[in-house]
MIDRENZA-755462 format. One record per residue (C-alpha): residue in three letters; x, y, z. Coordinates in Angstrom, 2 decimals. Layout:
BEGIN
+--------+---------+---------+---------+
| residu |      c1 |      c2 |      c3 |
+--------+---------+---------+---------+
|    ala |       X |       Y |       Z |
...
+--------+---------+---------+---------+
END
This chain:
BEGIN
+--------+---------+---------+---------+
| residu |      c1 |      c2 |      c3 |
+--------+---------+---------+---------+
|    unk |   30.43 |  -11.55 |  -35.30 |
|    unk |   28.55 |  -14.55 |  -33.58 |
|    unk |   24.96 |  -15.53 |  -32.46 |
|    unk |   23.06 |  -18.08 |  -31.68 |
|    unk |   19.70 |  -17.98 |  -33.08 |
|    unk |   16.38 |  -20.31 |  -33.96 |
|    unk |   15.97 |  -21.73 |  -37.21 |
|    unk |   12.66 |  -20.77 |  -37.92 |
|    unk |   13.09 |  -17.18 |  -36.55 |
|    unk |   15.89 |  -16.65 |  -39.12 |
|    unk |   14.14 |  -18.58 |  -41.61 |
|    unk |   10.86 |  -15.92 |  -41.54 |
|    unk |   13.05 |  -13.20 |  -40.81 |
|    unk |   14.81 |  -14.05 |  -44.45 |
|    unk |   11.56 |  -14.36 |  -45.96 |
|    unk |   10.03 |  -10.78 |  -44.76 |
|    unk |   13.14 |   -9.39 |  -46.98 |
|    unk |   13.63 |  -11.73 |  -49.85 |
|    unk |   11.06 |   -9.89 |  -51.76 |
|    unk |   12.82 |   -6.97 |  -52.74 |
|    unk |   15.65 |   -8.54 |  -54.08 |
|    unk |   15.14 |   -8.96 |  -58.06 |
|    unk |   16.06 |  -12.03 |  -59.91 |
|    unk |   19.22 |  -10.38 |  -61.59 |
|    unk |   20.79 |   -7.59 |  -59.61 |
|    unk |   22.72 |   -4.57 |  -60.88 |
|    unk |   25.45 |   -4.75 |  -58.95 |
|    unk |   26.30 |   -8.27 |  -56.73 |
|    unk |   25.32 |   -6.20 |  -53.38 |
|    unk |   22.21 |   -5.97 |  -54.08 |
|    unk |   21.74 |   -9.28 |  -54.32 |
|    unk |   23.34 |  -10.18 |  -50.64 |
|    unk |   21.31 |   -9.48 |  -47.35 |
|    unk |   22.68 |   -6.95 |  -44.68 |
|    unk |   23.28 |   -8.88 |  -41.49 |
|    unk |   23.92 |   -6.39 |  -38.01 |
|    unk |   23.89 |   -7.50 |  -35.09 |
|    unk |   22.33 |   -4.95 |  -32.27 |
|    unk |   20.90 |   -6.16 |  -28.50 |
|    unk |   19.43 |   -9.07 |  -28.40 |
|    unk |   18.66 |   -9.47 |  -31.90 |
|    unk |   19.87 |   -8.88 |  -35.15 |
|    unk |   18.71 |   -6.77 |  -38.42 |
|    unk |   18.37 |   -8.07 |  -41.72 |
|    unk |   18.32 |   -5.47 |  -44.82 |
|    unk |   17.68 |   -5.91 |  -48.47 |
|    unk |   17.10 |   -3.13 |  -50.99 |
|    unk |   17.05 |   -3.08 |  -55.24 |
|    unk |   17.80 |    0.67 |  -54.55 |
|    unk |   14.15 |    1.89 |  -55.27 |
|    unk |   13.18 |   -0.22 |  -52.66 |
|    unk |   14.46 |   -1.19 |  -49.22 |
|    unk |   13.11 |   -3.32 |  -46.11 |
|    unk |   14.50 |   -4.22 |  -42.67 |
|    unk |   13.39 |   -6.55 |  -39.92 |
|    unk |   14.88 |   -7.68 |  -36.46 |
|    unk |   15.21 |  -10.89 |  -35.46 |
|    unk |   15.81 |  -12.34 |  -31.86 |
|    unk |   18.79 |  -13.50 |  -31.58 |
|    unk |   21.53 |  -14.51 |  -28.19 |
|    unk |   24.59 |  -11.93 |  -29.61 |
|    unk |   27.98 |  -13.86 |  -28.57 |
|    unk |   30.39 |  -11.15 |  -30.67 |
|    unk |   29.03 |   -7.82 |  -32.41 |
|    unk |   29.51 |   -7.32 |  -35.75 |
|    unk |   28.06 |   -7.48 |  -39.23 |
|    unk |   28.20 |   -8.77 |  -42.91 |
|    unk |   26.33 |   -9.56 |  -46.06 |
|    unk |   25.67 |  -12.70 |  -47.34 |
|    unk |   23.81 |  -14.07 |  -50.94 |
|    unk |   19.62 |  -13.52 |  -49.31 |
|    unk |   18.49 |  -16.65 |  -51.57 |
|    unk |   21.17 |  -19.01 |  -51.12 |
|    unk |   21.02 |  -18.67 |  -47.00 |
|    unk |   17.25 |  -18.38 |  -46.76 |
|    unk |   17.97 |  -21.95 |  -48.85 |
|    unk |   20.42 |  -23.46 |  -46.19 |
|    unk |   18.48 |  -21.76 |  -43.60 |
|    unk |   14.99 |  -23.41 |  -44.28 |
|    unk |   16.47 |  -26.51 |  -44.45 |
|    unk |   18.56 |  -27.38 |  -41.30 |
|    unk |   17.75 |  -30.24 |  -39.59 |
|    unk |   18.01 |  -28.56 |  -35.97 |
|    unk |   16.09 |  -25.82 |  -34.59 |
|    unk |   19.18 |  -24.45 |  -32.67 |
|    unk |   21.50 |  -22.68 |  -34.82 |
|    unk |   24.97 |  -20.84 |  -33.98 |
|    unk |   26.50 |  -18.55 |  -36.50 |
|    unk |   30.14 |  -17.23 |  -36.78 |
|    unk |   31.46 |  -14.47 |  -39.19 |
|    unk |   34.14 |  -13.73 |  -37.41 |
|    unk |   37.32 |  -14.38 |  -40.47 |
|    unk |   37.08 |  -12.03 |  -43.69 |
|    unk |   33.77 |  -12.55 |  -45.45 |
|    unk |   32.69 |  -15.93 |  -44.83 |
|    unk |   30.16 |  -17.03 |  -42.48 |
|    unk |   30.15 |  -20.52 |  -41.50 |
|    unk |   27.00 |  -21.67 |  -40.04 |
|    unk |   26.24 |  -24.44 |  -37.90 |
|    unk |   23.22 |  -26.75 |  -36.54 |
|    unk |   22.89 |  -30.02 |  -35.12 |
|    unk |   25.31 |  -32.43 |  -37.83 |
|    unk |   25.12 |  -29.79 |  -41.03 |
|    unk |   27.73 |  -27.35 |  -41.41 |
|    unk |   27.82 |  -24.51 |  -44.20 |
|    unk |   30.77 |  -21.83 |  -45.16 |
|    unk |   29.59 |  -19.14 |  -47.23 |
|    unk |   31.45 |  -16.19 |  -48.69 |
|    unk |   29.67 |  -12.95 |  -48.57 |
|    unk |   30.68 |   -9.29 |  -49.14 |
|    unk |   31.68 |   -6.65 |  -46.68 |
|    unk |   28.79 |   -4.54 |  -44.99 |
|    unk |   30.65 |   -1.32 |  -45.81 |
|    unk |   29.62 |   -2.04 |  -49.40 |
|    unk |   25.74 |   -1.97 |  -48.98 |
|    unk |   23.98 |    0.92 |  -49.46 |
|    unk |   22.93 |    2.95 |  -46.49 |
|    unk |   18.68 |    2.92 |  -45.96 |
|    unk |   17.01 |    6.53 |  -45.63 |
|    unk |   17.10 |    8.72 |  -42.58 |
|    unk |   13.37 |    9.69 |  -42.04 |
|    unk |   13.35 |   11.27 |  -39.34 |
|    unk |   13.10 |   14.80 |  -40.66 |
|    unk |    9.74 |   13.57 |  -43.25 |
|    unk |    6.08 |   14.38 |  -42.80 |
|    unk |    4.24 |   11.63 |  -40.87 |
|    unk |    0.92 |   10.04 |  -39.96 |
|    unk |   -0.17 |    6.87 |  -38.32 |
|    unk |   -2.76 |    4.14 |  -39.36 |
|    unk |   -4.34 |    1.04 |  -38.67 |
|    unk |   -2.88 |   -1.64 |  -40.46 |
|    unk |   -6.10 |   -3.15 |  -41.24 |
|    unk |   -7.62 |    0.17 |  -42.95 |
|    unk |   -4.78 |    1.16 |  -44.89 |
|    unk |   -5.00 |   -2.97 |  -46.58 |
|    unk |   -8.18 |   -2.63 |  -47.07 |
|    unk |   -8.05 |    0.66 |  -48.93 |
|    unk |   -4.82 |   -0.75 |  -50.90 |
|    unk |   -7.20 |   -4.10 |  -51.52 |
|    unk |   -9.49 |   -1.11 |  -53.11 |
|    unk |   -7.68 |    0.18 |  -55.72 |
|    unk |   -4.54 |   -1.69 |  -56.26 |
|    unk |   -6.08 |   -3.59 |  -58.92 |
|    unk |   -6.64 |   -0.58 |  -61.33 |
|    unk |   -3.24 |    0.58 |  -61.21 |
|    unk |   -1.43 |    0.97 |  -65.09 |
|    unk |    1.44 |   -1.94 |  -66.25 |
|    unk |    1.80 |    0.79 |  -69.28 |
|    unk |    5.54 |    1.89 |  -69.19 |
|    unk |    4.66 |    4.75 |  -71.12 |
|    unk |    2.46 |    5.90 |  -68.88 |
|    unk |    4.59 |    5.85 |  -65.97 |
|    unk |    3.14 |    7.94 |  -63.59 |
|    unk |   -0.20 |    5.85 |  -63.16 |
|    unk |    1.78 |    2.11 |  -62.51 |
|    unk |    1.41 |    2.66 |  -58.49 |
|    unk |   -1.47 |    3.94 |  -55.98 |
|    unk |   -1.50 |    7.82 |  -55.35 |
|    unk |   -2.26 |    8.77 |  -52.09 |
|    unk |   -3.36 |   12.15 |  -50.87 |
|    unk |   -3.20 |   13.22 |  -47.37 |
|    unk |   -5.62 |   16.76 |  -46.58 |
|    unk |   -8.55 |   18.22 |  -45.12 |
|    unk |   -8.99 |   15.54 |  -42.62 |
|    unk |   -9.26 |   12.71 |  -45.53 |
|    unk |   -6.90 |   10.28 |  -46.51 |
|    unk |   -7.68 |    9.30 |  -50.36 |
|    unk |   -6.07 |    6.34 |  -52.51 |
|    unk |   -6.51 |    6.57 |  -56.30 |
|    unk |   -5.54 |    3.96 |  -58.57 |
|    unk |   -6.15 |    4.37 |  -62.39 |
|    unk |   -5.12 |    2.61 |  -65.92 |
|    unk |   -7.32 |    5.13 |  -68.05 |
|    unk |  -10.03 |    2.66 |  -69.06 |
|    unk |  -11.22 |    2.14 |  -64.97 |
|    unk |  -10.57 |    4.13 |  -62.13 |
|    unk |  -10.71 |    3.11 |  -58.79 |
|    unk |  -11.04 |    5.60 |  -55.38 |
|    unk |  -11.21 |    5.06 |  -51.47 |
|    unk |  -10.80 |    7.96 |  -48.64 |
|    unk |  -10.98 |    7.77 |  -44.69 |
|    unk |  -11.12 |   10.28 |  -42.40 |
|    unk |   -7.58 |   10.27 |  -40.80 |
|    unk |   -6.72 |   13.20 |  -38.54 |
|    unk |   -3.58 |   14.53 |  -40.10 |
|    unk |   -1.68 |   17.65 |  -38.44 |
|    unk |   -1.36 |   20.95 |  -41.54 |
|    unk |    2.21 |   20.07 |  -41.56 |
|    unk |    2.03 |   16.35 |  -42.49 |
|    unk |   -0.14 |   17.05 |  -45.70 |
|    unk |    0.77 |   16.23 |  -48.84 |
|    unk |    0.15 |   13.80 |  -52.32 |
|    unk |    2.69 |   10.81 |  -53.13 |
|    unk |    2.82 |    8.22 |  -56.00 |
|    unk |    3.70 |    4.47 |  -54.19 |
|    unk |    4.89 |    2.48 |  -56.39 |
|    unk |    2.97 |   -0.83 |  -58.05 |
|    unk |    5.94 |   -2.88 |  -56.70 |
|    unk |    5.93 |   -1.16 |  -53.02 |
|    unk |    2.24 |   -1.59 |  -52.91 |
|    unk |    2.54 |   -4.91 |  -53.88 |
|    unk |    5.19 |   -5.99 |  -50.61 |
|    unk |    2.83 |   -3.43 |  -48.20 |
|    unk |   -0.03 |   -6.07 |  -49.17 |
|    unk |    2.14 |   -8.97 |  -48.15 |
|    unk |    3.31 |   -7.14 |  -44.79 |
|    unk |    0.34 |   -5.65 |  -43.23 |
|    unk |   -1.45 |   -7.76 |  -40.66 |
|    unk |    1.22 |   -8.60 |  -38.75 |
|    unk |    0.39 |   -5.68 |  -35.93 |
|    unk |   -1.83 |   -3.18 |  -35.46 |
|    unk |   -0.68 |   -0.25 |  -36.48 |
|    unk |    1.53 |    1.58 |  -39.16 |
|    unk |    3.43 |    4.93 |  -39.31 |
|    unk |    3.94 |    6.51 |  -42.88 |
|    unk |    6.86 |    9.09 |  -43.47 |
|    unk |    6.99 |   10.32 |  -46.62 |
|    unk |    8.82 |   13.31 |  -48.93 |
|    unk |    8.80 |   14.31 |  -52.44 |
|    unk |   11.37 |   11.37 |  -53.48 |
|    unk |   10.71 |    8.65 |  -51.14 |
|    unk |    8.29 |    6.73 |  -48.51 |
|    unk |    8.49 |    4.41 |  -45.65 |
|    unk |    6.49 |    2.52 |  -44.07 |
|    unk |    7.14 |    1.63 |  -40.19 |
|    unk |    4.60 |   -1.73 |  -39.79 |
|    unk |    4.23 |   -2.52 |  -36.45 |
|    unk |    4.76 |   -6.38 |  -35.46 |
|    unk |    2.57 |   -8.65 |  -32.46 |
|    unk |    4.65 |  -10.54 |  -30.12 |
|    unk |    4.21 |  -13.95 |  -31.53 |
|    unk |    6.26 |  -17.21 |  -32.14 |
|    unk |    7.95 |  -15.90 |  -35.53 |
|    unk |   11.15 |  -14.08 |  -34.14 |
|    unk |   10.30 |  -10.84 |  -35.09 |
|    unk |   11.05 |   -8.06 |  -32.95 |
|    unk |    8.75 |   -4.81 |  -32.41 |
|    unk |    8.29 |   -3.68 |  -36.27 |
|    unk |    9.35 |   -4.02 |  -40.17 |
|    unk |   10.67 |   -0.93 |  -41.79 |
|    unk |   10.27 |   -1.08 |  -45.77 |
|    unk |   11.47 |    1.96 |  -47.73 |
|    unk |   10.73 |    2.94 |  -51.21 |
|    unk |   11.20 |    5.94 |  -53.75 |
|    unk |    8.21 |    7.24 |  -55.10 |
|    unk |    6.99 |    7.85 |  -59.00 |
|    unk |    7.93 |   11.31 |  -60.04 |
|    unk |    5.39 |   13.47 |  -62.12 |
|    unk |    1.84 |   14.99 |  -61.58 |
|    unk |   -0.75 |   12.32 |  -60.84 |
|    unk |   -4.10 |   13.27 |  -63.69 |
|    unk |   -6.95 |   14.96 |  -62.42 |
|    unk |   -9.03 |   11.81 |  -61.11 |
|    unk |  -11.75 |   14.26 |  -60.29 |
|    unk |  -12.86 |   15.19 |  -63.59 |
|    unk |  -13.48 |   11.26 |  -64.65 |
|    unk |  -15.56 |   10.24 |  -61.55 |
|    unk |  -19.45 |   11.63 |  -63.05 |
|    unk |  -21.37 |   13.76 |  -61.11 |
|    unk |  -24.96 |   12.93 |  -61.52 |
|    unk |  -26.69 |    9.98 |  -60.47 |
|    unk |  -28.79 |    8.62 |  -63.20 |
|    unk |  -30.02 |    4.95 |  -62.36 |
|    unk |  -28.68 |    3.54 |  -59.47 |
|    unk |  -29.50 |   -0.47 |  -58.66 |
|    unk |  -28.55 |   -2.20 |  -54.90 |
|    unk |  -26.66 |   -5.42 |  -55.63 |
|    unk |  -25.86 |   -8.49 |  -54.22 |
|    unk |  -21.82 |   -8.21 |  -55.01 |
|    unk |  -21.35 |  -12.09 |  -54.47 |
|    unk |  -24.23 |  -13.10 |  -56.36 |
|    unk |  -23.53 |  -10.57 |  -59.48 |
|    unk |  -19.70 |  -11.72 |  -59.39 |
|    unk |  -21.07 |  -14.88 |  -59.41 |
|    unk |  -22.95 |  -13.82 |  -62.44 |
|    unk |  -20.53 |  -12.25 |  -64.46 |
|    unk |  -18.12 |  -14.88 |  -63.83 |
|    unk |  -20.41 |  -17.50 |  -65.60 |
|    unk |  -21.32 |  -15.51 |  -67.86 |
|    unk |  -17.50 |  -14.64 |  -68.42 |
|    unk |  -16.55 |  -18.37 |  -69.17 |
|    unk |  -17.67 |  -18.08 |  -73.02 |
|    unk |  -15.54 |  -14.60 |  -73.76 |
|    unk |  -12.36 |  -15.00 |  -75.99 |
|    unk |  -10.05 |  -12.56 |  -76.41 |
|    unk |  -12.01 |  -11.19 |  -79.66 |
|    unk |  -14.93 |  -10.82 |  -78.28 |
|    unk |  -14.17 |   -9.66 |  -74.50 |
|    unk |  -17.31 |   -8.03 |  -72.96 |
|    unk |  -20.91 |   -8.80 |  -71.16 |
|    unk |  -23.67 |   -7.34 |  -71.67 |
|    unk |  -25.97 |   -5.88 |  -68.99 |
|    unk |  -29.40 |   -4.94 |  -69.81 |
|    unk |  -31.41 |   -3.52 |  -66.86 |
|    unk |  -35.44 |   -3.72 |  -66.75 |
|    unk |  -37.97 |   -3.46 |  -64.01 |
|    unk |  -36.55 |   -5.69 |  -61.21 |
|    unk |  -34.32 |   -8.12 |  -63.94 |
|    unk |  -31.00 |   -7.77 |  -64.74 |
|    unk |  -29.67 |   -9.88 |  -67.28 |
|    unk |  -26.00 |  -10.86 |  -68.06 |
|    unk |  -25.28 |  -12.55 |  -71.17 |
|    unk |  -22.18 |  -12.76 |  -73.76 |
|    unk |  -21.45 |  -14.29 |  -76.16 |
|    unk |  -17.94 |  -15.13 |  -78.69 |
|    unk |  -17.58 |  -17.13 |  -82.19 |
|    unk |  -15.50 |  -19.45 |  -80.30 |
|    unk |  -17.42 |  -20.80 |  -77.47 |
|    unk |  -20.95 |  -20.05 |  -77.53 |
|    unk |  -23.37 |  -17.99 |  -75.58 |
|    unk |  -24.47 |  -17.75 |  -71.75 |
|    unk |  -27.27 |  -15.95 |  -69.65 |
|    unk |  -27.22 |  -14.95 |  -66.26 |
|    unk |  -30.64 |  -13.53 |  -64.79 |
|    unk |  -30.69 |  -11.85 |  -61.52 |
|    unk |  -33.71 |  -10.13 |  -59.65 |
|    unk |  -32.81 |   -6.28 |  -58.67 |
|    unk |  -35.12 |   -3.51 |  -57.15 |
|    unk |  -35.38 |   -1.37 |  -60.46 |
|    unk |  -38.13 |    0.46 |  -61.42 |
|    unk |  -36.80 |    2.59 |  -64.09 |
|    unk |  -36.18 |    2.58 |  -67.76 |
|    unk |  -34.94 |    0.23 |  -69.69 |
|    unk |  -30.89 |    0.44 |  -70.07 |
|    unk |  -28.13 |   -2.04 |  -71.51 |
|    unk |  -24.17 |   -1.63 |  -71.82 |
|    unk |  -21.23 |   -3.70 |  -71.92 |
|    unk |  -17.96 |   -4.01 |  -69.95 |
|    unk |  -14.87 |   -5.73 |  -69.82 |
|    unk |  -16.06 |   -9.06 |  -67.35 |
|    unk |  -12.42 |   -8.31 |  -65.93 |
|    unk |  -13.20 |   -4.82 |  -65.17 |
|    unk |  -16.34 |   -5.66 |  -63.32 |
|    unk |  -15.10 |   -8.69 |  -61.39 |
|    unk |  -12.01 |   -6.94 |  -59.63 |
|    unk |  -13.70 |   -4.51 |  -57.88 |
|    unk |  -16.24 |   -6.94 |  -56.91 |
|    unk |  -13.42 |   -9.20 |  -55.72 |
|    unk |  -11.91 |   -6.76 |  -53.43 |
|    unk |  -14.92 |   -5.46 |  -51.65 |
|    unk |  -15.89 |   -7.34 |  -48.14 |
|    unk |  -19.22 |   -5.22 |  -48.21 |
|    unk |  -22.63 |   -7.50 |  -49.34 |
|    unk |  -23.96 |   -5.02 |  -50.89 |
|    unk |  -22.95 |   -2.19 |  -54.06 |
|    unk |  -24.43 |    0.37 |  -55.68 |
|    unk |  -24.46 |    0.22 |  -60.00 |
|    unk |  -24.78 |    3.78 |  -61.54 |
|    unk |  -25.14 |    3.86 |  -65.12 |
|    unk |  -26.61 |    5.97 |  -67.34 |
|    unk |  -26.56 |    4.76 |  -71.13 |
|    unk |  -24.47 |    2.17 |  -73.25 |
|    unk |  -21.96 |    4.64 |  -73.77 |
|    unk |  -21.51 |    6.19 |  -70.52 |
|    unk |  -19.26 |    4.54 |  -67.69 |
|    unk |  -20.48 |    2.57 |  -64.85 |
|    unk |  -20.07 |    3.53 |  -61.42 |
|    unk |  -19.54 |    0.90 |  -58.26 |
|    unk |  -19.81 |    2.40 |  -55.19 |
|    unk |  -20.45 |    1.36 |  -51.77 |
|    unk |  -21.64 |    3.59 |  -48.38 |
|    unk |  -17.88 |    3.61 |  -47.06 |
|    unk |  -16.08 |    6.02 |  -49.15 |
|    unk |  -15.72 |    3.87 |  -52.36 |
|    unk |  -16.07 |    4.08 |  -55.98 |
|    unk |  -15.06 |    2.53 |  -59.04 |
|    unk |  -15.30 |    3.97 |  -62.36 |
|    unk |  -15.54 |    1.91 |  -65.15 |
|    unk |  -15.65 |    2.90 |  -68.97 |
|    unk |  -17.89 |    0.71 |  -71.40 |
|    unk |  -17.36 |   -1.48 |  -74.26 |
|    unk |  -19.03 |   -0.25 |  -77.34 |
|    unk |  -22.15 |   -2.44 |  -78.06 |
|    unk |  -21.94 |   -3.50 |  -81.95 |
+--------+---------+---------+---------+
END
């Protein structure tokens, strides 16, 4: 196996697939990068067994082959050679000696017959989306997702694919977040999954590379085919990342999200995450909450803790109803607001012990569930 190749393609080629590989592997293979050589480029392919990815890199292919070497140690060497021009040679046992301008490194690696194989998906459902839509929608609702081991099926996104919508739900049972687009979707590619917090986590990092993005998915497993642009990094035409999915039944998110409008107020977001952020800056973690109290055209943000003090944060509003206050978690109210690109959100709430409802014109909403007022 030999190839010549450029530094900094191989260098962002290793760090597209570094990701998946965890800090302590299982088994040593897992902890080694898949190198195949194919025309006029080679492959690179990690996986932690739950999760997989693979990119192509342009490469001039001198002797077919492949091998796996340690990912972190040679995206190490790699970053660091002092020439642009690199030549690689695998061609005794399991070492790989590689090569540019006056540095010269032999590393022992482990046969590629050892590495797991990636997923056929050929046979899966499908559907294809803009890469920019589908981050946004992650953007959405990632941040609600559960870190609650016991509660295993709500760490990840679910996504539901039917009747012409495509819906992301992300919940940790104190907030619940939800975002749908239309997406034409043929009766045979329909279907729910549970992505995983970690898989949504390296989608975020990957999309916006290309355009566009083709899911396959089945009851045990996803993957995500992210198309690449034609650009100075090395890649070739797309990144492949595989994952399993959560097993279980994802809770009826339905039932949570109310269905009457009581008082709804138009918001600035910036200026009330502005707000709450201020007012935020006196919390502790005893006494965790603002307090909103709504009057005609004034809402007021204020909290307070034994610790620190007090703060106030007035804002005018178009309200012309009754008087109303309630308290959240500042973190609940700030993440949403964070994630939005929209200027302007819609606050439902009813009473102080009744959740509060973000929601914007495109096919969002955020439920979030109130801190008791002493």
């Amino acid at each position: 196996m030999k190839f010549k190749i450029n530094r900094d393609h191989f260098s962002n080629g290793l760090t597209q697939v570094l990701n998946v590989v965890g800090s302590k592997a299982a088994i040593p293979i897992l902890s080694n990068v898949l190198i195949d050589t194919g025309k006029n480029e080679i492959s690179l392919s990690t996986t932690n067994l739950d999760l997989g990815i693979r990119c192509k890199i342009k490469a001039n292919i001198n002797e077919s082959g492949s091998i796996t070497l340690p990912v972190k140690r040679l995206a190490g060497i790699v970053r660091e050679l002092p020439n642009v021009d690199v030549s690689f040679d695998a061609s005794v046992g399991y070492q790989a000696k590689i090569t540019s301008g006056g540095s010269q490194f032999k590393i022992m690696g482990i046969g590629a017959e050892e590495f797991p194989n990636l997923p056929d998906t050929s046979e899966d459902k499908s559907f294809t989306i803009e890469q920019s839509e589908l981050a946004t929608m992650l953007c959405n609702v990632a941040y609600a997702q559960s870190n609650d081991e016991t509660r295993y099926v709500l760490n990840g996104v679910y996504l539901n694919f039917k009747d012409g919508k495509l819906t992301f739900v992300a919940t940790d049972g104190r907030r619940l977040s939800l975002a749908k687009t239309d997406l034409e979707i043929k009766a045979a590619s329909t279907g729910a999954i549970i992505l995983p917090a970690k898989t949504v986590g390296e989608l975020l990092r990957l999309l916006g590379k290309g355009d566009k993005l083709t899911t396959t998915f089945n009851e045990q497993r996803a993957s995500f085919k992210i198309e690449t642009n034609k650009d100075n990094s090395g890649l070739s035409d797309s990144i492949h990342l595989f994952s399993k999915v959560v097993e279980g039944t994802y809770p009826n998110y339905q039932q949570v999200i109310p269905k009457e409008t009581h008082q709804r107020i138009k918001l600035e977001r910036e200026l009330f995450l502005q707000c709450v952020h201020r007012a935020a800056l006196v919390t502790s973690e005893r006494s965790n909450s603002v307090k909103i109290k709504i009057s005609v055209n004034l809402l007021e943000i204020t909290a307070s803790s034994p610790d620190f003090g007090e703060s106030q944060e007035l804002m005018a509003i178009p309200y012309s109803g009754p008087d109303l206050q309630v308290a959240f978690n500042p973190q609940f109210l700030m993440d949403p607001l964070r994630a939005l690109k929209k200027d302007d959100v819609f606050f439902e709430v009813k009473d102080e012990v009744s959740p509060g409802v973000f929601k914007t014109l495109e096919n969002f909403v955020c439920v979030i569930m109130p801190v008791r007022l002493s």
